[in-house]
C-alpha positions as CSV (number, residue, x, y, z in Angstrom):
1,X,-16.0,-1.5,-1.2
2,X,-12.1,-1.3,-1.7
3,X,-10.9,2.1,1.1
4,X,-8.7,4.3,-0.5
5,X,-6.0,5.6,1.5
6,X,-4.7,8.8,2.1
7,X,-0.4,7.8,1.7
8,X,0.1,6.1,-2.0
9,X,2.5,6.6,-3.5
10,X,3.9,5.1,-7.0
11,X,6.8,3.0,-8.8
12,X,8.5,6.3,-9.4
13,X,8.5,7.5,-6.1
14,X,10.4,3.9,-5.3
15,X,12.9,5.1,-7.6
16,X,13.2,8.5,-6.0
17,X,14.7,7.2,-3.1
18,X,17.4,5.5,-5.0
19,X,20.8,6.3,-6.2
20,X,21.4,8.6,-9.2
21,X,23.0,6.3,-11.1
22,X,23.9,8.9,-13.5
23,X,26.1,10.5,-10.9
24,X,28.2,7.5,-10.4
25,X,30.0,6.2,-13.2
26,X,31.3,3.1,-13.2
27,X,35.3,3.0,-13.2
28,X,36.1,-0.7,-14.1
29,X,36.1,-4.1,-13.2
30,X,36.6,-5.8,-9.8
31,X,36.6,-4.1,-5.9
32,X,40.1,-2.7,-6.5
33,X,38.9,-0.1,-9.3
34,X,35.3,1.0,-7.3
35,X,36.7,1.3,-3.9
36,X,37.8,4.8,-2.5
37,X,38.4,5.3,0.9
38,X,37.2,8.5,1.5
39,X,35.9,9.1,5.2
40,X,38.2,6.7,7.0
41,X,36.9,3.4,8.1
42,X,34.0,1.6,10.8
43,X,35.4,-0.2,13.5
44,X,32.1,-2.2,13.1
45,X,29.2,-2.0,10.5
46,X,25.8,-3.0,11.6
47,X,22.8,-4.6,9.6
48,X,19.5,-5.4,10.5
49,X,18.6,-8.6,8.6
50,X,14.7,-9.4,7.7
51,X,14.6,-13.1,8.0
52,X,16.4,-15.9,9.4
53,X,19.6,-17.4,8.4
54,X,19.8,-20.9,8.8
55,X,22.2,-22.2,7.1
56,X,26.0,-20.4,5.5
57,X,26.5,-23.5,3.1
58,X,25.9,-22.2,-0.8
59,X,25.3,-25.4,-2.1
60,X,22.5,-26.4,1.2
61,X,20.5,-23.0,0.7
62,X,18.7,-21.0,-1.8
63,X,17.1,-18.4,0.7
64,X,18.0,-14.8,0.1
65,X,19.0,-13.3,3.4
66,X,21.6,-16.6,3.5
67,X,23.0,-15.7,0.0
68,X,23.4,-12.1,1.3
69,X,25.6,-13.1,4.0
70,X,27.2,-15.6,2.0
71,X,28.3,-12.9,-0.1
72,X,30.6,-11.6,2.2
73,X,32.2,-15.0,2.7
74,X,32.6,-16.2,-1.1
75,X,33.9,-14.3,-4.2
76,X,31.8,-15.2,-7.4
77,X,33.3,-15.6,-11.2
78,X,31.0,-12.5,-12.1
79,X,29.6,-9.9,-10.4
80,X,26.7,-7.2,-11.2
81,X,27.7,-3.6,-11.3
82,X,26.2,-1.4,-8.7
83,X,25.5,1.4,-11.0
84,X,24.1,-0.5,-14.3
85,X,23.7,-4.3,-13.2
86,X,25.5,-5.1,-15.9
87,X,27.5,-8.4,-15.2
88,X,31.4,-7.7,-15.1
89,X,34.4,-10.1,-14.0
90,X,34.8,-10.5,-10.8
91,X,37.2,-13.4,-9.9
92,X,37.1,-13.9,-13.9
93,X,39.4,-11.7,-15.9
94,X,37.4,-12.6,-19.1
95,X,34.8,-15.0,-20.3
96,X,33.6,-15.9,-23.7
97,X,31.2,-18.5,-25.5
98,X,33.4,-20.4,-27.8
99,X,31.0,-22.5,-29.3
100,X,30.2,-26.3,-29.1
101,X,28.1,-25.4,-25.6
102,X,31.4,-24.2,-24.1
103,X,31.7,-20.9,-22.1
104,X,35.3,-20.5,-20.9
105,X,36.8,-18.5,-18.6
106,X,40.0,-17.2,-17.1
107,X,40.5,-15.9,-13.6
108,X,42.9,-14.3,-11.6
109,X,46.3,-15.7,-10.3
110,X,46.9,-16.2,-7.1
111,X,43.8,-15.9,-5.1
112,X,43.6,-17.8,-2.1
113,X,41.0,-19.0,0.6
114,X,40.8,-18.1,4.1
115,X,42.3,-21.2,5.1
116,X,45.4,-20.8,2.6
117,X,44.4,-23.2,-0.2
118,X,44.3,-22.1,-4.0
119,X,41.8,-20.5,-5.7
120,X,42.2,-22.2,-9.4
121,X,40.5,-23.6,-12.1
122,X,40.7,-26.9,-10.1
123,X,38.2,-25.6,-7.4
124,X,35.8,-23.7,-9.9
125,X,35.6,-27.8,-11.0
126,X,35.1,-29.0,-7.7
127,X,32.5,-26.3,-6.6
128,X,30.4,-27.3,-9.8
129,X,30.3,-30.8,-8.5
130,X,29.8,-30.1,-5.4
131,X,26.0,-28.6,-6.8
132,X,25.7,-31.6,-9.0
133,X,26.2,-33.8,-6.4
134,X,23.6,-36.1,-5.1
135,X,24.9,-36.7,-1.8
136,X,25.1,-32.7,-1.1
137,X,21.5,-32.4,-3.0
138,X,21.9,-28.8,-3.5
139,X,19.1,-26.4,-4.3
140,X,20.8,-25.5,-7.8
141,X,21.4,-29.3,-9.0
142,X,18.4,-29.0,-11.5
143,X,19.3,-25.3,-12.3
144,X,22.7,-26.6,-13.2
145,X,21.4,-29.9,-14.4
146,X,22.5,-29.1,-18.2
147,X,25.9,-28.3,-16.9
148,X,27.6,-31.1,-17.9
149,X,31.3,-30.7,-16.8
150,X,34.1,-28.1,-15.9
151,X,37.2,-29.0,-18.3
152,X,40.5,-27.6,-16.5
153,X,42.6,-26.0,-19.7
154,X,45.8,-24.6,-16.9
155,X,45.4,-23.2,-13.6
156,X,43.3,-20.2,-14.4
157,X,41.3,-21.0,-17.4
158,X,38.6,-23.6,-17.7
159,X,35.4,-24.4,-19.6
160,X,31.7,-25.6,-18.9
161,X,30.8,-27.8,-21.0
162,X,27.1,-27.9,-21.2
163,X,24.2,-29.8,-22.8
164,X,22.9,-26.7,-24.8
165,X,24.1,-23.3,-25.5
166,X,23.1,-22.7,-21.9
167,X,22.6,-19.0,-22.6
168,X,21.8,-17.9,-19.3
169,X,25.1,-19.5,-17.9
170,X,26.8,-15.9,-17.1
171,X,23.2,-14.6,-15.1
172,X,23.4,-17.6,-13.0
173,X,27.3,-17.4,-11.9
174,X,26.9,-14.1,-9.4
175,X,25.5,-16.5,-6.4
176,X,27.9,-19.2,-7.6
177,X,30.6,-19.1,-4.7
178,X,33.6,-21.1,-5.5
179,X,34.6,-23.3,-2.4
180,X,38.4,-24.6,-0.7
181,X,37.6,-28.2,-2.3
182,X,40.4,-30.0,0.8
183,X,38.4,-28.2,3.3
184,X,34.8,-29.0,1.9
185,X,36.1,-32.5,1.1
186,X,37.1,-33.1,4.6
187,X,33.8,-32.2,6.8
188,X,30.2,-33.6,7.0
189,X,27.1,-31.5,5.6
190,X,26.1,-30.2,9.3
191,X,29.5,-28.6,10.1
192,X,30.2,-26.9,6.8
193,X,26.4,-25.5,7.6
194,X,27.9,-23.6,10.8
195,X,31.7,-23.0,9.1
196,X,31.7,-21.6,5.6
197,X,35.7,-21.0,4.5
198,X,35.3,-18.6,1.0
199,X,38.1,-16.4,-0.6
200,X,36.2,-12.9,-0.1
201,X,36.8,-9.6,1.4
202,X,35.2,-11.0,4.9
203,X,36.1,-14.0,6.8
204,X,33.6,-15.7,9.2
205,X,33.8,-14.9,13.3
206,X,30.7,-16.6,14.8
207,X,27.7,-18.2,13.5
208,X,24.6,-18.4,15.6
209,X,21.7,-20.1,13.2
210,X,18.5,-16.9,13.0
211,X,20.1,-15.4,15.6
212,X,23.3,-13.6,14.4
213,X,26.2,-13.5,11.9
214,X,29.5,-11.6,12.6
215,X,32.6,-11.8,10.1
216,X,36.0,-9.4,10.0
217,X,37.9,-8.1,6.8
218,X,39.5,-10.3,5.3
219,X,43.2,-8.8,5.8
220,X,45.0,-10.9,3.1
221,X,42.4,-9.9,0.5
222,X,43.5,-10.2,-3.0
223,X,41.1,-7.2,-4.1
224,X,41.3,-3.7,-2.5
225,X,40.2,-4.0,1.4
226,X,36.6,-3.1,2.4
227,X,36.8,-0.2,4.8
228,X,35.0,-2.2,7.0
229,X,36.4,-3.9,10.2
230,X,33.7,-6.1,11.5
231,X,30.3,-6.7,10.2
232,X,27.8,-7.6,12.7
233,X,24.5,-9.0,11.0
234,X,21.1,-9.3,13.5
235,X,18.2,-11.7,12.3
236,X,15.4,-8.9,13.7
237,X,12.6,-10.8,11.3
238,X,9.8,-8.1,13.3
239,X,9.4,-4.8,10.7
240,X,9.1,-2.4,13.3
241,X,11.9,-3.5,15.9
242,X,13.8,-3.1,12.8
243,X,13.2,0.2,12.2
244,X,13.3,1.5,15.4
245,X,16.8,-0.2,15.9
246,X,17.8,1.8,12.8
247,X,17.0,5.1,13.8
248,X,18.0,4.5,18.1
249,X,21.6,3.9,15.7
250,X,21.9,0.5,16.1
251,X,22.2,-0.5,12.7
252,X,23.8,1.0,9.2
253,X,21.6,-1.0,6.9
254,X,18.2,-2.5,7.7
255,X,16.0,-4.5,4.9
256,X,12.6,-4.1,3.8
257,X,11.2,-1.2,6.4
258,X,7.4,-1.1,5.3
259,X,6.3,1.9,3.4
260,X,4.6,3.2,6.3
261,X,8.0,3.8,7.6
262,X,9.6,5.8,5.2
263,X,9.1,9.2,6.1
264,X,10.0,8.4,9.1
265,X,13.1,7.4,8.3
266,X,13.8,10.0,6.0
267,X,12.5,12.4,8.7
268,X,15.0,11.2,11.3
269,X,18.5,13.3,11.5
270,X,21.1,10.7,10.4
271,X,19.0,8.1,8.3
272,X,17.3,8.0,5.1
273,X,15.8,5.2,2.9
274,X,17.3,3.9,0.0
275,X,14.7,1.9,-2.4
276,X,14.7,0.6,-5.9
277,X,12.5,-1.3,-8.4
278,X,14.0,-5.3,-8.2
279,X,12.9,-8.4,-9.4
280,X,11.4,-10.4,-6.6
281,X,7.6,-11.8,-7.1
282,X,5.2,-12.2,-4.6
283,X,2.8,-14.9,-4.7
284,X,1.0,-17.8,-2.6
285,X,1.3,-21.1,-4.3
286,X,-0.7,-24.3,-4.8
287,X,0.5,-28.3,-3.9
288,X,-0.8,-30.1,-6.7
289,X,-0.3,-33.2,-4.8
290,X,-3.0,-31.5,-2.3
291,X,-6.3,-32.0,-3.4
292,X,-8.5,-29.8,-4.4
293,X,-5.6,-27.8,-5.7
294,X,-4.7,-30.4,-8.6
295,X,-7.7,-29.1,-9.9
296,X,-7.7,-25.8,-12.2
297,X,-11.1,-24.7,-11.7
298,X,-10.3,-23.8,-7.8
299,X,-6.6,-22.3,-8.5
300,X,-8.8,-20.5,-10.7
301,X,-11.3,-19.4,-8.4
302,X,-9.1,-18.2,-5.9
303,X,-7.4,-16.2,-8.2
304,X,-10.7,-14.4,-9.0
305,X,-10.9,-14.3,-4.9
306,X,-8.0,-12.3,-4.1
307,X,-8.2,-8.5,-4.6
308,X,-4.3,-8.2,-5.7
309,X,-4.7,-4.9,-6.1
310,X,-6.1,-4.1,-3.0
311,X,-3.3,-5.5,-1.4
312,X,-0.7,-3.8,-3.7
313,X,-2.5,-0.4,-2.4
314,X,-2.5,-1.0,1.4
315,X,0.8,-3.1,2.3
316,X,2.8,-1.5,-0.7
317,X,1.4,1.5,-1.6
318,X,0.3,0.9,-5.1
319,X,4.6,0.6,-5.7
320,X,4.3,-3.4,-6.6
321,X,3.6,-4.3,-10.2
322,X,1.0,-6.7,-10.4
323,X,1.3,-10.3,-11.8
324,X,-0.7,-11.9,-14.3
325,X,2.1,-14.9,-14.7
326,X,5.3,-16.3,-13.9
327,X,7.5,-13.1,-15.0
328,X,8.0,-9.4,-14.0
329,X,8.2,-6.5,-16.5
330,X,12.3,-6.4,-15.5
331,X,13.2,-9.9,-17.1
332,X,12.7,-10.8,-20.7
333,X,10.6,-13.2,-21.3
334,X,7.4,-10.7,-19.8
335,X,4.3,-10.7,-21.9
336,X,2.5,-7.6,-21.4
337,X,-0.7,-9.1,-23.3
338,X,-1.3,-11.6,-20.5
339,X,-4.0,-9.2,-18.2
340,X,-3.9,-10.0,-14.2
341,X,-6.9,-12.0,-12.9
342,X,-9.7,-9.8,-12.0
343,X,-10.9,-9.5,-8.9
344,X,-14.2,-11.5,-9.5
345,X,-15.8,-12.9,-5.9
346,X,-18.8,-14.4,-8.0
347,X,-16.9,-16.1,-10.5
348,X,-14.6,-17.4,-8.1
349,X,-18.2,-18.9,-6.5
350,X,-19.2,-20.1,-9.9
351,X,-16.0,-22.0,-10.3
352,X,-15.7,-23.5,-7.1
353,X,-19.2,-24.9,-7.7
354,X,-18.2,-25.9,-11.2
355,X,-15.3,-27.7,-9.4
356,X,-17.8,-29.5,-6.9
357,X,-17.5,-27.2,-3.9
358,X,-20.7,-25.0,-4.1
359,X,-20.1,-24.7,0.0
360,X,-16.7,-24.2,-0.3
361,X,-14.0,-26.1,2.0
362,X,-11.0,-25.7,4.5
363,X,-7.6,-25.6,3.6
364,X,-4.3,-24.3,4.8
365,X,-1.8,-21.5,4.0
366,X,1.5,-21.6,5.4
367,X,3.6,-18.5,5.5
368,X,7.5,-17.3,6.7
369,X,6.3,-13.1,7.1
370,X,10.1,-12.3,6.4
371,X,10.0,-13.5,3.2
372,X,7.8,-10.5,1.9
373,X,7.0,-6.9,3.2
374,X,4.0,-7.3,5.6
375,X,4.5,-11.2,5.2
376,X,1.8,-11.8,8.3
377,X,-0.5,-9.0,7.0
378,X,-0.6,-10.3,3.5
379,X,-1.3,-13.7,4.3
380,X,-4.1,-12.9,6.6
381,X,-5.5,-10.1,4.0
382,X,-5.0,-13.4,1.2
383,X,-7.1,-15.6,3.7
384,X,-10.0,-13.3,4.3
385,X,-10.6,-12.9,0.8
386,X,-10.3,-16.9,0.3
387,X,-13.2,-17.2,2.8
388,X,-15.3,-14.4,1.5
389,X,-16.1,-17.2,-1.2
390,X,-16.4,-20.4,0.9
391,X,-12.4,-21.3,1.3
392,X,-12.0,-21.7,5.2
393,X,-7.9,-20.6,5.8
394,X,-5.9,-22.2,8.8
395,X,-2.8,-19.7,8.8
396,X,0.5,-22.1,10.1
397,X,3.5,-19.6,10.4
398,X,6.8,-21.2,10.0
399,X,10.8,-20.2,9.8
400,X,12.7,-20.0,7.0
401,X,14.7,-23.3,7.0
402,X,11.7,-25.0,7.9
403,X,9.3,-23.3,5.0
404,X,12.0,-24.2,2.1
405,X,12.4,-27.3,3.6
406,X,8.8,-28.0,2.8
407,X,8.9,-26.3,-0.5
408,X,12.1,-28.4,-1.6
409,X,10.5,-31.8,-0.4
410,X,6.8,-30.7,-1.8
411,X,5.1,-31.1,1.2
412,X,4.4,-27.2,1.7
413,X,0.6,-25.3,2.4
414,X,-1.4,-26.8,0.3
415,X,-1.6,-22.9,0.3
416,X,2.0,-21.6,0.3
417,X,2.7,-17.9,0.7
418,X,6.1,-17.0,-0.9
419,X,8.5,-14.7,-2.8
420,X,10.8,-15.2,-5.3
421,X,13.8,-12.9,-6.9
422,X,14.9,-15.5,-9.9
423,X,18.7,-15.9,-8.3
424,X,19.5,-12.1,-9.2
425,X,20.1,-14.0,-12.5
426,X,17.0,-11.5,-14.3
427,X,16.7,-14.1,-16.2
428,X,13.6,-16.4,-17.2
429,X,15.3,-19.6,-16.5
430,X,15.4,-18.6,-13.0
431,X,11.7,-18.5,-12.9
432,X,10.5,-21.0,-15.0
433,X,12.9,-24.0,-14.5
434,X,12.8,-23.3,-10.4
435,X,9.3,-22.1,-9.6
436,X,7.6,-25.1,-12.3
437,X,6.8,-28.7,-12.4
438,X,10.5,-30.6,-11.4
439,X,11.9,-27.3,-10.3
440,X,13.3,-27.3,-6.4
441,X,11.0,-24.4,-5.2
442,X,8.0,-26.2,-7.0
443,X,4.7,-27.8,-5.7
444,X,3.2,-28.3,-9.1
445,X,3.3,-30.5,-11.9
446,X,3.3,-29.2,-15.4
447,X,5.5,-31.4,-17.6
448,X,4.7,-28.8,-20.7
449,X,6.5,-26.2,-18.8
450,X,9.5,-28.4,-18.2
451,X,9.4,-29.0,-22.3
452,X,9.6,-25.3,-22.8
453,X,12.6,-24.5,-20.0
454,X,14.2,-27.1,-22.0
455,X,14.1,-25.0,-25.7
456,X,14.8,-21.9,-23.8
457,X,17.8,-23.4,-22.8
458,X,18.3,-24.7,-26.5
459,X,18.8,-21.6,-28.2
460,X,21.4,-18.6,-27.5
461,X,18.7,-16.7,-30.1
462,X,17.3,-14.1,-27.4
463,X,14.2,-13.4,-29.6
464,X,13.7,-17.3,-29.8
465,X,14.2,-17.4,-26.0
466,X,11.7,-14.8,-25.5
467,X,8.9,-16.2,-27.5
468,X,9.3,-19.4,-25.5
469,X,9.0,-17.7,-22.2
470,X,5.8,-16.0,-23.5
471,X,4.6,-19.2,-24.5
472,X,4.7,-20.7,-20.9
473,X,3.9,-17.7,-19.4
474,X,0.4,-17.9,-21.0
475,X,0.3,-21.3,-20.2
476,X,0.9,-20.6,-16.5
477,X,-1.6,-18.2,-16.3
478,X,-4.0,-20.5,-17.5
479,X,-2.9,-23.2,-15.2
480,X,-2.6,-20.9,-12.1
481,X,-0.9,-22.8,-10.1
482,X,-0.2,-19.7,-8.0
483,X,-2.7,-16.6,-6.7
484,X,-0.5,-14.0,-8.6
485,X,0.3,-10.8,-6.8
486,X,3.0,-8.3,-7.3
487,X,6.7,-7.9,-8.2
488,X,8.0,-6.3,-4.8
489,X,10.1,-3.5,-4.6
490,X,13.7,-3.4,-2.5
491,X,13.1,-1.4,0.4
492,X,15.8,-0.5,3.1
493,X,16.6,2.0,5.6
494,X,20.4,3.1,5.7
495,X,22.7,5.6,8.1
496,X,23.4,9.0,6.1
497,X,27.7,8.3,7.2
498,X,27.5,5.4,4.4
499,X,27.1,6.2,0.4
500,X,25.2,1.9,0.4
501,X,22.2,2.3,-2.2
502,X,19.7,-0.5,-2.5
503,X,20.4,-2.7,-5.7
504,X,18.1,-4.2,-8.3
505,X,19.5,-7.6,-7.9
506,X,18.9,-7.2,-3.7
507,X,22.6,-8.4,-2.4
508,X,24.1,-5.9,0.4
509,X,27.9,-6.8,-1.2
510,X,30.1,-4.6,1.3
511,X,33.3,-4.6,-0.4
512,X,32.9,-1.1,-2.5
513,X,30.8,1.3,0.4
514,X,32.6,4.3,1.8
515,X,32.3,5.8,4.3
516,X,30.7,9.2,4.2
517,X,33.2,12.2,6.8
């Protein structure tokens, strides 16, 4: 019998503890037209951050608490506005798609890197084949796969040449950092790991791999200057020695406090939570290369196994939206037909029997908690529903590098607990192509989904796009190669002397916050 609690809350009380972004109107493109300086300036800003950090190299990671700090290192072509999420220019002045699977751009003059090389079209083409290079064998090669080339036309304007229309080219170019190409020509993988040089409003002070990351402002900045001094950045990856470091005033910003914790952060005199309805989906995957998950009938079955909603209610407070496929309700592409498996403990019995296992059998799930809110108590909560039916859960707890390690090479779980926020592309691309059959955070094979990322990428027709993503959505809920769960909400605690709001899209960029007198 499911317990009701006593605290739930809903999506719209999320959203209550965002911004108003009615009351702050955008006022143009770049950090030089959204910065005011209002309230002077901290010496040092402080941020609690939820999971480790292994790596500062953009084309050797694809984990979300690295891309956050990366941020701060690298400017991107685009950027998404804080307000509306729109994408704007950012070190583009203007881009276009001019036909013949071409997107060009321009970008601004005279932009340089930390390190005093040029930022021109000539390292926007290096940084692309950089991610298309075997011997770096970035995350992003097969995202980028159908990006064929980057054509220099003068020192600031350039075009991709793609294979396709490549629609989804301008969602994808936020968490595309252009790099110094002499400097990330002249060192190996493992130092540029520990000794990112970018052109943004922060430059790197000291690196210590899931322990701590500490940059200064970047003095020579060719935007407006952040009015922050020094950013210290703490890998704390335990919720509630977050939380109490945020209100003992230890931090300014501290990601993913658990709902439990929100009144009391509200409650406490100088800190208040910030949330906001994202794009990041929660789920636990299946190897297919791990029998007896290459068989339908028990992905299946353990989808009718896992009370989803149960879970939603306890660990989230009934704010997640739950997941009947590969997309949330924020990206196009979303089928609202498709219904979420229903929690079914005798049909998941009947299947597993169907499937030959009428006694059930032992398996594994492997887990890094700080990739989700409650990461530890989910899993466990996923594993005692698993062996209410007969499936015997070994819990293995790993760190970040070493989980996406095992997710890139296809040796994770068989059972893998993870989330995903599609690149902060919104985007279906970003789901389907990564999360399916040759995608680099896959552990399944489904060649029919591969076929259908390549027609979405076929077509700049957003209707056609759409009913192609509904198409393999239906398909992968069919196939469940993953116990579906929730889209997660963005969750943080923040210090009352800083106007920072939580963002859809889940980056922390630094350069536009003020400082509240």
């Amino acid at each position: 019998m499911r317990q009701k609690l006593n605290f739930l809350t809903t999506r719209r009380d999320v959203l209550r503890y965002g911004a108003a972004a009615s009351s702050l109107a955008a006022t143009g493109l770049g950090p030089a037209s959204v910065l005011a300086q209002e309230g002077g300036e901290f010496d040092e800003f402080k941020i609690g951050i939820w999971s480790g950090v292994p790596n500062l190299d953009p084309e050797q990671n694809s984990i979300r608490t690295c891309i956050v700090c990366q941020n701060w290192i690298f400017d991107p072509l685009l950027f998404r506005d804080k307000d509306t999420n729109e994408l704007k220019p950012y070190l583009a002045t203007e881009y276009s798609y001019v036909g013949d699977n071409r997107w060009r751009f321009k970008i601004h003059e005279g932009v340089m890197f930390h390190n005093g090389e040029p930022l021109d079209a000539a390292a926007v083409k290096f940084s692309l084949e950089r991610r298309k290079s075997d011997k770096v064998g970035s995350p992003f090669q097969t995202t980028f796969a159908d990006v064929l080339d980057c054509e220099i036309i003068d020192d600031t304007t350039f075009e991709f040449v793609c294979a396709n229309p490549f629609p989804m080219m301008p969602a994808y170019l936020p968490t595309f950092s252009i790099m110094p190409p002499k400097y990330y020509s002249e060192h190996d993988l493992s130092y540029l790991a520990l000794n990112p040089v970018g052109s943004g409003p922060f430059k790197l002070v000291e690196f210590r791999p899931d322990d701590v990351v500490r940059v200064e402002r970047n003095e020579d900045y060719w935007g407006e200057k952040p009015v922050i001094k020094r950013v210290t950045a703490t890998i704390v990856q335990e919720d509630a020695t977050r939380v109490a470091s945020l209100l003992a005033g230890d931090f300014n910003i501290t990601g993913r406090p658990v709902m439990e914790d929100f009144d009391r952060i509200d409650a406490n005199p100088g800190t208040r939570v910030s949330a906001t309805i994202g794009n990041r989906v929660v789920f636990a995957g299946f190897n297919f290369d791990m029998p007896p998950f290459d068989n339908k009938l028990v992905r299946q079955a353990a989808n009718y196994a896992v009370d989803a909603a149960i879970i939603n209610e306890v660990y989230l407070r009934s704010t997640g939206e739950l997941m009947a496929s590969a997309l949330p309700s924020t990206v196009p592409g979303y089928d609202p037909a498709i219904e979420p498996y229903a929690y079914d403990p005798d049909k998941a019995k009947a299947l597993l029997a169907e499937a030959g296992f009428p006694d059930g059998f032992e398996t594994t799930i492997e887990v890094h908690p700080g990739w989700l809110i409650a990461g530890m108590e989910v899993t466990q909560a996923i594993a005692n529903f698993l062996k209410e039916v007969g499936i015997k859960v070994n819990l293995v707890v790993s760190d970040a590098g070493t989980m996406a390690a095992h997710i890139n090479d296809r040796t994770a779980g068989p059972i893998y607990v993870q989330s995903w926020g599609g690149n902060s592309t919104f985007d279906a691309d970003s789901y389907i192509q990564v999360l399916f059959d040759e995608g680099s955070w896959s552990c399944n094979h489904m060649p029919e989904i591969g076929a259908l990322v390549q027609a979405g990428r076929a077509t700049a027709d957003q209707a056609e796009r759409i009913k192609v993503y509904q198409e393999a959505c239906r398909i992968i809920h069919e196939e469940a190669p993953w116990i579906f769960l929730y889209l997660q909400p963005n969750t943080y605690g923040v210090t009352t002397d800083t106007d920072w709001e939580g963002r859809p899209d889940e980056m922390i960029p630094l350069y536009y916050l003020k400082k509240i007198a």
